[in-house]
C-alpha positions in Angstrom: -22.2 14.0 0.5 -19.7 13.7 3.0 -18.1 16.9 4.4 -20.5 18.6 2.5 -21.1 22.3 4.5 -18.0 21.7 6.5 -14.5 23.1 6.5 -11.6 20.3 6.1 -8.3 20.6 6.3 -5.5 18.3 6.4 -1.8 17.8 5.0 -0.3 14.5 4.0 1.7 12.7 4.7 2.7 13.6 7.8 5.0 13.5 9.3 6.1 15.7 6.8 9.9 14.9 5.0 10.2 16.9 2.4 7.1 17.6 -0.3 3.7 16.9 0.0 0.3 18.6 -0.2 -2.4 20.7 2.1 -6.0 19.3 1.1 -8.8 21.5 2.1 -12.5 22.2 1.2 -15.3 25.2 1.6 -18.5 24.9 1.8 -19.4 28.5 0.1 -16.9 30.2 -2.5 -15.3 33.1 -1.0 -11.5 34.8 0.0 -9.3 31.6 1.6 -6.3 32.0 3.4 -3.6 29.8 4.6 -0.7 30.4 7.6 1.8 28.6 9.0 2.2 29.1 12.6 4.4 27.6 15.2 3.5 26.0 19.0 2.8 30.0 19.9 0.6 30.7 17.9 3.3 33.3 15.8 2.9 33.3 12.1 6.1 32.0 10.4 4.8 31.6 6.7 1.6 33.2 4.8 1.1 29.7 2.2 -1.9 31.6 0.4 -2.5 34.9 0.5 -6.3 35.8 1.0 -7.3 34.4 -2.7 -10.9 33.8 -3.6 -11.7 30.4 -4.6 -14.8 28.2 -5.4 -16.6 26.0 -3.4 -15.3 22.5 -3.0 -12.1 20.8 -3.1 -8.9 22.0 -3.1 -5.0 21.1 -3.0 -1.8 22.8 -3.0 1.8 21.5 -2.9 3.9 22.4 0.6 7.5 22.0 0.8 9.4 21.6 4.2 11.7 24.6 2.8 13.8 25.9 5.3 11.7 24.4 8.3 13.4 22.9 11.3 12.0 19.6 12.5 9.4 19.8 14.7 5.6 20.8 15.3 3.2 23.5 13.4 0.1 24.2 12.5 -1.3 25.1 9.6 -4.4 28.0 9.9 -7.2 27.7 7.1 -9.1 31.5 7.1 -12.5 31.2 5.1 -15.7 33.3 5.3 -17.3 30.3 6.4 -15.3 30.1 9.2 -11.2 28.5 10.2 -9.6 25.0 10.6 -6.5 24.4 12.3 -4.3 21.0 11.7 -1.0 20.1 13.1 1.8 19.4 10.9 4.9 17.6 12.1 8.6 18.5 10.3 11.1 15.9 10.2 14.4 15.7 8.5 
């Protein structure tokens, strides 16, 4: 199975306009957590608080909100380990 004991993260489409999602998967169920952090590394938004979820797939809906265009990164915690994807804002 592809991916299959590996962390994946992405977020589509990007570059982000206004909606779209954050795909991830675990390899082991366990406490996730997602962050939104600018070029410094500062944390700017928590997107999912620590939340245990299964193993697997999973989605969730992000929204440019109040975001100025630009470049981020979105932070995936697991107990398996973290992912890290760039995600561009534009108007």
């Amino acid at each position: 199975m592809p991916g299959a004991g590996r962390i994946t993260l992405r977020v589509a489409p990007s570059p982000l306009r206004g909606g779209g999602f954050i795909g991830f998967t675990q390899p082991q169920a366990g406490p996730v957590s997602l962050e939104l952090v600018d070029l410094q590394g500062r944390k700017l938004q928590t997107l999912l608080g620590e939340t245990n979820l299964e193993a697997g797939p999973h989605q969730l809906p992000v929204d440019r909100g109040g975001l100025a265009p630009g470049v981020y990164y979105v932070v995936l915690h697991t107990a398996g380990g973290r992912a890290t994807t760039r995600i561009v804002v534009l108007r």
